[in-house]
C-alpha positions in Angstrom: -23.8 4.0 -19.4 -22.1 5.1 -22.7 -18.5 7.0 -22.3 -20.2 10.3 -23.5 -23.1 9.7 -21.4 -20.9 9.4 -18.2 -19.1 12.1 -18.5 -22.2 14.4 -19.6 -23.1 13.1 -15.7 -19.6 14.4 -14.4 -20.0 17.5 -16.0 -23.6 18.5 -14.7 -22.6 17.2 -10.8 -19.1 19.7 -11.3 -22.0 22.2 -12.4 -24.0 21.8 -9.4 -21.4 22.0 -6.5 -24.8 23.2 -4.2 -26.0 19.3 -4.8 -23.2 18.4 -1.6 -24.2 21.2 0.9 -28.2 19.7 0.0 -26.8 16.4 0.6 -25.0 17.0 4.1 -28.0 19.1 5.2 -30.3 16.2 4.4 -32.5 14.7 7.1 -33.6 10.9 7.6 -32.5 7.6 6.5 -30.5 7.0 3.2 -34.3 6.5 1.4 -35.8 9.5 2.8 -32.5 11.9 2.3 -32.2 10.5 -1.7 -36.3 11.6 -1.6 -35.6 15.3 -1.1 -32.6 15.6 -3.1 -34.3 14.5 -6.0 -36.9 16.6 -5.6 -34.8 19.3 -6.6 -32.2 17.7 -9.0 -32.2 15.0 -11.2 -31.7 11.7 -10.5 -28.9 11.0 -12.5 -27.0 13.9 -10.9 -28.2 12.5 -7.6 -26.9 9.1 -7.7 -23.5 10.4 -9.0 -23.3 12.4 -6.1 -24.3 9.9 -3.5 -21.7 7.7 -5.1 -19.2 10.2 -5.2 -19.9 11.3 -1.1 -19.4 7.8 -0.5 -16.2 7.6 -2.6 -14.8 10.9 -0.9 -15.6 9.2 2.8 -13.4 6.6 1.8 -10.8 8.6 -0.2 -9.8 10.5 2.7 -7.6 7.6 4.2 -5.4 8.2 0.5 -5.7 11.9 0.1 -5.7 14.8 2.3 -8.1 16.2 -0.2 -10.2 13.9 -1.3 -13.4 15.7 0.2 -12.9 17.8 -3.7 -11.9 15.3 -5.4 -13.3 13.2 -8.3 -13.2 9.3 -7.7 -15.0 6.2 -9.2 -14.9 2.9 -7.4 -12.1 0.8 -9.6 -10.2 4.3 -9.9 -10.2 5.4 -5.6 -9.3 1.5 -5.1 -5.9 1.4 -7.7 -5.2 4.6 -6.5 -1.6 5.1 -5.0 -2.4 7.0 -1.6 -0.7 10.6 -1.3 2.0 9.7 0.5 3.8 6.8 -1.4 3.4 8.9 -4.6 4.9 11.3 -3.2 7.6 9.8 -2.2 8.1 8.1 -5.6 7.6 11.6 -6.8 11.0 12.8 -5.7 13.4 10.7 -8.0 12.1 12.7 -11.2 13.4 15.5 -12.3 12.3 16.3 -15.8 8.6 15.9 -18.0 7.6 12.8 -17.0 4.7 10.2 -18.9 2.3 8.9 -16.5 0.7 5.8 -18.2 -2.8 4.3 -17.4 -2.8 6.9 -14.7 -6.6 6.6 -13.1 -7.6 9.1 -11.1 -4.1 11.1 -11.3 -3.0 9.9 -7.3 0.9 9.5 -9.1 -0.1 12.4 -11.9 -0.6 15.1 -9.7 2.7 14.2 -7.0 4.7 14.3 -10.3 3.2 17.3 -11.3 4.6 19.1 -8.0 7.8 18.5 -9.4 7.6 18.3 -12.7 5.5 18.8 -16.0 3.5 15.7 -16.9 2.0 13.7 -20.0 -0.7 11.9 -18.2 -2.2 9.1 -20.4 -5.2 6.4 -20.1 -7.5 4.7 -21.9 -10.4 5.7 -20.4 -11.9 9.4 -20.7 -13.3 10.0 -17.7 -10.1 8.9 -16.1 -8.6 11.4 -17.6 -11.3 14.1 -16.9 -11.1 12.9 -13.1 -7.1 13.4 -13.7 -7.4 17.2 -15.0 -10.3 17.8 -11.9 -7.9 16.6 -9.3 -5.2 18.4 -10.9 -7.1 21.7 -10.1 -7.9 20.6 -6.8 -4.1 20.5 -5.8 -3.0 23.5 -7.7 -1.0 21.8 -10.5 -3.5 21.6 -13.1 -1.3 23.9 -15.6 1.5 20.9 -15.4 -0.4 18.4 -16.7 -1.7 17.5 -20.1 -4.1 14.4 -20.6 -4.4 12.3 -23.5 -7.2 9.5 -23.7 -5.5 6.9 -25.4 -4.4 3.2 -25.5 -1.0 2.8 -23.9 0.3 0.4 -25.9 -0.6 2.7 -29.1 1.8 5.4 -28.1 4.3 3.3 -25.9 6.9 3.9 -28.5 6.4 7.6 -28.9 6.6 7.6 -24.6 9.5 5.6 -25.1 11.4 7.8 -28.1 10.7 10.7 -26.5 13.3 10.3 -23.9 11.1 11.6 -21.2 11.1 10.0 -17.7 8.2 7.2 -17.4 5.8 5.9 -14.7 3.7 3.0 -15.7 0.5 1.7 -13.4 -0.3 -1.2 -15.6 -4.1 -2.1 -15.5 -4.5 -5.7 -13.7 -7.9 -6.1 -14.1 -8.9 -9.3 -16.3 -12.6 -8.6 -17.2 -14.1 -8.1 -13.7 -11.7 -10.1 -11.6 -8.1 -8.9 -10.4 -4.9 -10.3 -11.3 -1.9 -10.4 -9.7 0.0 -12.2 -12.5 2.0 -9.7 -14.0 1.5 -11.5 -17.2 -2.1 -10.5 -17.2 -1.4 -7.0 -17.2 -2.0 -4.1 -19.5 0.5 -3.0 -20.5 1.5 -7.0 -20.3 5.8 -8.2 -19.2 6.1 -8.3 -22.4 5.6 -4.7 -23.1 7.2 -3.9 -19.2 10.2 -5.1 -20.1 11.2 -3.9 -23.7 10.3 -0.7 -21.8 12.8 -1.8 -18.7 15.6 -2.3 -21.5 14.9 0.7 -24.2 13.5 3.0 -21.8 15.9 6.1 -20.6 14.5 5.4 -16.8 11.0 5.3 -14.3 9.2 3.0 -12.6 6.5 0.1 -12.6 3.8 0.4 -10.2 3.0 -3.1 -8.8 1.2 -5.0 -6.3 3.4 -5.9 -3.5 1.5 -9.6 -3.5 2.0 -9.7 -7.7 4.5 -12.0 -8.8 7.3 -10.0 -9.9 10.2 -11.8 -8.0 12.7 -13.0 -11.0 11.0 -11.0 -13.5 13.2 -7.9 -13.3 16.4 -9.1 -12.8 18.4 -5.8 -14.2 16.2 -3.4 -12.0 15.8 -2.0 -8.4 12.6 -4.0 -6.2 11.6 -1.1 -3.9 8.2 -2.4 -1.3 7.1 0.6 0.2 5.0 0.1 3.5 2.4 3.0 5.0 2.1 2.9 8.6 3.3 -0.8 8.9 1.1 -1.9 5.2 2.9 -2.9 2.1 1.1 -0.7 -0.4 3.6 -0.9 -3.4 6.3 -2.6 -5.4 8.2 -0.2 -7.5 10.2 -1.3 -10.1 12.8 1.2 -10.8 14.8 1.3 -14.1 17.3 2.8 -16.1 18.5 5.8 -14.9 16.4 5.7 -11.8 17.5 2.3 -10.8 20.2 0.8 -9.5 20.6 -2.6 -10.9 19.8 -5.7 -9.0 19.3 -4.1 -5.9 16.4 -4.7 -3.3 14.8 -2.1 -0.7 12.7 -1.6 1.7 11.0 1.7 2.3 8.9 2.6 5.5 6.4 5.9 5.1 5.8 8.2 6.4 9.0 8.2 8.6 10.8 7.8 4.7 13.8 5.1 6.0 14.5 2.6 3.8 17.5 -0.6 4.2 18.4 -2.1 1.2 20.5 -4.7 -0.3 21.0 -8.0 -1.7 18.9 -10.2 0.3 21.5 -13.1 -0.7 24.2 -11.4 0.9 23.2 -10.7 4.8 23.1 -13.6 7.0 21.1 -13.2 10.6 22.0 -15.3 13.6 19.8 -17.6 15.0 18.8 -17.4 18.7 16.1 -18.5 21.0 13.6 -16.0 22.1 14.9 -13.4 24.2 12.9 -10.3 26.6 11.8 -8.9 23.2 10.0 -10.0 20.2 10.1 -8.0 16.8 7.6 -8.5 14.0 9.4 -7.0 11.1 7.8 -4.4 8.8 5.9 -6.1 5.5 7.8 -4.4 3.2 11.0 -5.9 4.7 9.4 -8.8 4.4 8.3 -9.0 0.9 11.8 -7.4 0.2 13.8 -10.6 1.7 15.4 -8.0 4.0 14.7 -9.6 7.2 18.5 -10.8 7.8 19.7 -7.7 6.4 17.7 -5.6 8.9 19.0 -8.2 11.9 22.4 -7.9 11.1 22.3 -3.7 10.5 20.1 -4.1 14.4 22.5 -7.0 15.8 19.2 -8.9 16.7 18.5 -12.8 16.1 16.0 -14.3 14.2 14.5 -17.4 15.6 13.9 -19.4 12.5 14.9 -19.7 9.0 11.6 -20.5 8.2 9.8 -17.6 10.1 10.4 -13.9 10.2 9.7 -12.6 13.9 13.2 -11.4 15.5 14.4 -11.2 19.0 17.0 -9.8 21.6 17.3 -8.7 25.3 17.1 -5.2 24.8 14.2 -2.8 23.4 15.1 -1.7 19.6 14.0 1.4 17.7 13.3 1.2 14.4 10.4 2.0 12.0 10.8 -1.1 10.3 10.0 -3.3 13.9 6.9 -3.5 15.6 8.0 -3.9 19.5 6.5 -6.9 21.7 7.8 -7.2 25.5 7.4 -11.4 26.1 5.7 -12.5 28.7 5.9 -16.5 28.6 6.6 -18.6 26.1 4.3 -22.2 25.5 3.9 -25.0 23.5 1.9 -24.8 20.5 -1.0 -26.5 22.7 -4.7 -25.2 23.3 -5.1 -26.7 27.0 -1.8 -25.2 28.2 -2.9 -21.6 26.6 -6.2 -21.6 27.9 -4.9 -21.8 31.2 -2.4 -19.5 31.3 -4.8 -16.5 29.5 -7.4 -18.0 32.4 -5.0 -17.4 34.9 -3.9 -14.0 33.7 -7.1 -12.8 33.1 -6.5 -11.2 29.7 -9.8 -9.5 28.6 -8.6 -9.0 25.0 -6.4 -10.6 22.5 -4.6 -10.1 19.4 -3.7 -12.9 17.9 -0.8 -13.0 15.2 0.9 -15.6 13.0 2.6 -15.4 10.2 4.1 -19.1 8.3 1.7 -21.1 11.1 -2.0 -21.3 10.1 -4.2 -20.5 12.8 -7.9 -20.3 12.8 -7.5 -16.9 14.7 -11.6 -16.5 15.2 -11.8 -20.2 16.7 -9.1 -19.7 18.8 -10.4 -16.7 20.4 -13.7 -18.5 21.0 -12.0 -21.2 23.3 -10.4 -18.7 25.2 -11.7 -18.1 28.9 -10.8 -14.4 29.0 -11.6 -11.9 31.7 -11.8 -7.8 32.7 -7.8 -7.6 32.8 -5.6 -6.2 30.3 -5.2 -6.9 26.8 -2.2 -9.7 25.3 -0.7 -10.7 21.8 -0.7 -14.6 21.2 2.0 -14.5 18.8 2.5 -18.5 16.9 5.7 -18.2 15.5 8.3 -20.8 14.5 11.4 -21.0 16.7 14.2 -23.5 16.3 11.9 -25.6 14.0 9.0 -25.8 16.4 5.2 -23.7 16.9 5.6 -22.0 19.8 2.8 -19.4 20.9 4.5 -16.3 22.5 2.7 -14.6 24.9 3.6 -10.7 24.7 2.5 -7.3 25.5 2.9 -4.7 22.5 5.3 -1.9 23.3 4.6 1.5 22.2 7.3 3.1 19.9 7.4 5.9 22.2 8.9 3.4 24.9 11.6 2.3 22.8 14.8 4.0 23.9 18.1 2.5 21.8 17.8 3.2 18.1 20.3 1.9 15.1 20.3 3.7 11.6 19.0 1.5 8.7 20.1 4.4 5.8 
């Protein structure tokens, strides 16, 4: 479908809002419901919004109101969820450029803030940017402009005017986490990096940006305990060379040089941590140990212990139960002789067929266990453990 015939689509499915309340009313299976809303719309307009009910389902684990807003499939998935943009959101102060900005997720945070040039290539991005603009009430703050970035990158640039850039990673159908591969490509990222006043660089927290932005800040930011983002700050937003990790929605974030913090090495104690990603993907995990006074119990792993419970929204809390040798006979009987009905299993430098594991395993009616394969002192060890609540945790340490 042509640009102009997709958004003729949009337009007529904004024009018939009645289309949704037909839709949810509808009675049958999926053929029989599509049968009696197309006797009384189009079919065009009907697929659009079966796609787009489908697409607000799903949107509503990144937006509080996505059951009005406008999605499409590639747009919904690159989308930066409510939260994390609007936590971004709150180091500009001033008329910001939001470049290849999709569906507007990091337009319309800005826009609460601030007044916004919102810019992509595509028009019906920009269309959905302006809808869900209106949706949350900032609609008059933001301008669109349909446009190739890298035509008015200098103008963005010259204008002095804070800048946020989601660069498109998409290589014909396929995604790419090579920066590289990009549009706007490293290239273009970093003469903004050195010209630009200040912003930030949307990312994918598995890209391969380590060593490519050696003069700017590294922020991972993690949503209830998954990486979502790396944010390269710049300029006037940045501080140079520094690395941090940021945990929403409780908003903490540790940061550092990852060079600089040095974690003693222990062997397992009554706890076991599993450290939040974005620590992780930060190389924060001795820096978060030493700011805790916990132990890690392998260079080459990142799962912490220590003898006391330990608060922090950057740990996920496991109370060990036993600790055995990486071998399947000796863990088949213990989980036999505990009865464990259920298992998680987790692992994170040791590869583990976790689905073949669980198959072998002889469990019961009791309650449920982590199998935890971690390295410790150079060895696979499987740590049997019971997840702690964070409710249960009692002594806390400040990571700020």
């Amino acid at each position: 479908m042509s640009d102009d015939a997709n958004l003729e689509v949009m337009r007529r499915l904004r024009n018939t809002p009645a289309i949704f309340t037909d839709l949810a009313n509808a009675t049958g299976n999926e053929l029989q419901r599509q049968k009696q809303l197309r006797s009384q719309y189009d079919d065009e307009v009907v697929r659009a919004a079966l796609s787009l009910s489908e697409l607000r389902e799903r949107g509503s684990r990144k937006f509080s109101r996505a059951d009005r807003m406008w999605f499409d499939r590639v747009g919904l998935e690159q989308a930066t969820p409510e939260e994390v943009a609007r936590h971004k959101a709150q180091r500009f102060d001033g008329p910001v450029w939001d470049l290849c900005c999709g569906i507007g997720g990091d337009s319309i945070a800005l826009a609460e803030r601030n007044d916004v040039n919102a810019v992509d290539l595509n028009p019906a991005a920009c269309l959905r940017t302006e809808w869900n603009a209106d949706v949350y009430g900032v609609a008059d703050r933001i301008t669109t402009r349909t446009a190739d970035v890298n035509e008015i990158w200098e103008d963005a640039v010259a204008s002095g005017d804070w800048i946020h850039v989601d660069p498109d990673r998409r290589v014909g159908r396929k995604r790419s986490l090579r920066i590289e591969d990009g549009q706007p490509d490293l290239d273009a990222l970093i003469d903004l990096i050195h010209h630009g006043r200040g912003g930030a660089v949307k990312l994918s927290p598995a890209s391969n940006f380590v060593g490519k932005f050696p003069t700017a800040e590294i922020e991972l930011i993690s949503l209830h305990g998954e990486c979502k983002e790396a944010t390269v700050w710049f300029g006037e937003l940045g501080e140079p060379s520094l690395w941090r990790a940021t945990a929403l929605p409780s908003g903490e974030s540790i940061c550092g040089d990852p060079l600089d913090a040095w974690a003693e090495l222990n062997s397992l104690g009554e706890y076991l941590f599993d450290p939040d990603p974005a620590v992780v993907r930060a190389g924060l995990v001795s820096l978060l140990a030493e700011q805790l006074e916990i132990s890690r119990l392998d260079d080459a792993d990142e799962y912490l212990t220590a003898d006391r419970q330990v608060s922090s929204p950057f740990l996920r809390t496991y109370r060990v139960v036993a600790e055995l040798p990486n071998n399947d006979r000796t863990l088949r009987k213990f989980v036999r002789e505990a009865n464990y009905g259920q298992v998680e299993i987790k692992c994170r430098h040791v590869p583990v067929q976790a689905d073949a594991v669980r198959r072998k395993l002889p469990l019961g009616d009791g309650p449920m266990a982590s199998l935890i394969y971690a390295k410790i002192a150079g060895r696979t060890k499987i740590v049997i453990a019971q997840r702690i609540d964070p409710a249960e945790t009692t002594s806390t340490a400040s990571t700020s």
